[in-house]
C-alpha positions as CSV (number, residue, x, y, z in Angstrom):
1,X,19.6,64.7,-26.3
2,X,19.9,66.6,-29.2
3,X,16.0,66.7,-30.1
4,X,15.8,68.2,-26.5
5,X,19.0,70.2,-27.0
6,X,17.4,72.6,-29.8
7,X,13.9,72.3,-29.2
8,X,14.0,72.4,-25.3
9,X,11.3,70.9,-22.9
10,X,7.8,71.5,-22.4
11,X,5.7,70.9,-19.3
12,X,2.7,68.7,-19.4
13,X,0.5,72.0,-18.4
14,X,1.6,73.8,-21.4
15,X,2.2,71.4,-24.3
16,X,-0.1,68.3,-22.9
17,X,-0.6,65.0,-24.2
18,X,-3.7,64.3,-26.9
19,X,-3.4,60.5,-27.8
20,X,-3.6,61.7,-32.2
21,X,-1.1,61.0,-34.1
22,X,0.0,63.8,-35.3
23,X,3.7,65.9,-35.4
24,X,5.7,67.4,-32.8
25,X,5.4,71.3,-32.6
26,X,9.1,72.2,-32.8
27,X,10.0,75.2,-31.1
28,X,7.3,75.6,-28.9
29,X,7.4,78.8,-27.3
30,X,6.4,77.2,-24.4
31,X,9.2,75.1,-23.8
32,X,10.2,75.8,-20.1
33,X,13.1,73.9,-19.6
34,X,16.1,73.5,-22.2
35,X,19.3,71.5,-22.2
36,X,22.3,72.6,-21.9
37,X,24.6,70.0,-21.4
38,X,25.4,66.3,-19.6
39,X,27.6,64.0,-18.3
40,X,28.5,60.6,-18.4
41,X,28.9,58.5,-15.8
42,X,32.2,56.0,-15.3
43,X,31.8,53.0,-17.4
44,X,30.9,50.0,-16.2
45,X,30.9,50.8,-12.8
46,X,27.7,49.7,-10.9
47,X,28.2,51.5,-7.5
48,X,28.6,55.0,-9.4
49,X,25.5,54.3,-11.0
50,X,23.0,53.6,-8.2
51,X,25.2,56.5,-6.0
52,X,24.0,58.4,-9.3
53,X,20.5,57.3,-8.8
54,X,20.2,57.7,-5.4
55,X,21.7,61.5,-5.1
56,X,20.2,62.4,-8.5
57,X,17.2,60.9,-9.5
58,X,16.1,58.9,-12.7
59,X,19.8,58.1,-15.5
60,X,19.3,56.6,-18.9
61,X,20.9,54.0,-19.6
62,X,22.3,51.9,-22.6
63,X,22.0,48.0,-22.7
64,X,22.2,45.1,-24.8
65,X,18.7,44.3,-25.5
66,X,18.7,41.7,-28.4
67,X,17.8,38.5,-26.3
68,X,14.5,36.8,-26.3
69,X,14.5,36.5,-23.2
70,X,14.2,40.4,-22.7
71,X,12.3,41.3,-25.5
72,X,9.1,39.0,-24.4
73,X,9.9,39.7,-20.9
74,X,6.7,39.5,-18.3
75,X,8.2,39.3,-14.8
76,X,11.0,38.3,-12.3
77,X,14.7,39.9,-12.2
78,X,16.3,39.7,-15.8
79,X,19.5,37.6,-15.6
80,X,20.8,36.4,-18.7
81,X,25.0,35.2,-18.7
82,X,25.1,35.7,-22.4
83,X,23.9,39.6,-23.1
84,X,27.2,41.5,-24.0
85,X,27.9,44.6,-21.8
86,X,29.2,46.1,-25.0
87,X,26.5,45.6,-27.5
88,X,24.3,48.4,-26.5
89,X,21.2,48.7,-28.6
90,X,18.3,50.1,-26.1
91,X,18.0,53.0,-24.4
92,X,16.4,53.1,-21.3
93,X,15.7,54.9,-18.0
94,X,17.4,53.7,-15.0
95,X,14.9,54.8,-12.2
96,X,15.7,52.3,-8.5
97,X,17.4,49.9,-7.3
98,X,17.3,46.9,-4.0
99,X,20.5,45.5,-2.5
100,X,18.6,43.1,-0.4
101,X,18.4,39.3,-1.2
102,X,18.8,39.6,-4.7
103,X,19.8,43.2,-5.9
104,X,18.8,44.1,-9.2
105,X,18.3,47.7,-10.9
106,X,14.7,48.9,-11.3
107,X,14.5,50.6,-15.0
108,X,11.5,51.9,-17.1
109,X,11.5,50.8,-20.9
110,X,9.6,52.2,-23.8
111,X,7.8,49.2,-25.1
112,X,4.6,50.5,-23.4
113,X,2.4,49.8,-20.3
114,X,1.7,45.7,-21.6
115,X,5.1,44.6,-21.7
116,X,7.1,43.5,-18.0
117,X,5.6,44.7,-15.2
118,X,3.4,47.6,-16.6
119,X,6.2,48.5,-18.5
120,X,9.2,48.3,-16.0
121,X,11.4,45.3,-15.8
122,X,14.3,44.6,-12.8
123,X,18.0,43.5,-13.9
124,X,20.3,41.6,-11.5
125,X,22.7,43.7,-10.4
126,X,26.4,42.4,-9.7
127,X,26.6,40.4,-12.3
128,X,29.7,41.6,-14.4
129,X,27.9,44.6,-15.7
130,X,24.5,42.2,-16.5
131,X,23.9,43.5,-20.2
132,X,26.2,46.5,-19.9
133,X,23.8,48.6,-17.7
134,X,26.5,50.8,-16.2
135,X,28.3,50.6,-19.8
136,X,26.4,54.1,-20.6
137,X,24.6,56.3,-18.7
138,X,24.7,59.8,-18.8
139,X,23.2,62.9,-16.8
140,X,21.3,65.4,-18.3
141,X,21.8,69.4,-17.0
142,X,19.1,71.3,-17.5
143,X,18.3,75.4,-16.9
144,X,14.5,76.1,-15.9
């Protein structure tokens, strides 16, 4: 948050995307939207978390990320007994959930359109905190 904090965001419109690598334009005087503060959520506690995402929108999320069989990930619900809820090392961005059948959380990663399901991947839920995914997640406030 702190990139966000003192530079503030931008809307596509006004600051858009142009696929060169090139750096950032810090203070943008067309940054629309700024940060000014955010909340964390209750620690491992699932139910607060998809109450979160349903009244909110979109959380990011910490998890424990350092397991083959999420990092070459292609499809199906993520279950794996041995991630640690308290090793978090990825950031990602909680964005859905289903409670029917098998729940699992519904979360965008960063690794790019090629990896899991065009670039989102599904977690069991209900699974004593399956690789700490209600470990960390915090809420963003933000003035327009």
């Amino acid at each position: 948050y702190r990139y966000v904090w003192d530079n503030g965001l931008s809307l596509d419109s006004a600051y858009p995307y142009t696929a060169i690598h090139e750096n950032c334009q810090r203070n943008n005087p067309n940054s629309s939207y700024k940060l000014f503060g955010y909340r964390g959520l209750k620690g491992g506690d699932e139910d607060n978390l998809l109450r979160a995402l349903f009244f909110i929108g979109p959380i990011p999320i910490a998890m424990d990320a350092n397991h083959d069989e999420f990092i070459f990930h292609e499809s199906g619900i993520i279950d794996i007994p041995t991630c640690n809820p308290d090793n978090l090392n990825h950031a990602v961005l909680a964005v859905g959930y289903n409670l029917t059948e098998t729940p699992y959380l519904l979360v965008k990663n960063s690794y790019g359109l090629n990896w899991g399901t065009n670039g989102y991947f599904k977690i069991a839920l209900y699974r004593n905190n399956m690789c700490g995914i209600s470990s960390w997640a915090t809420i963003p406030y933000i003035a327009f």
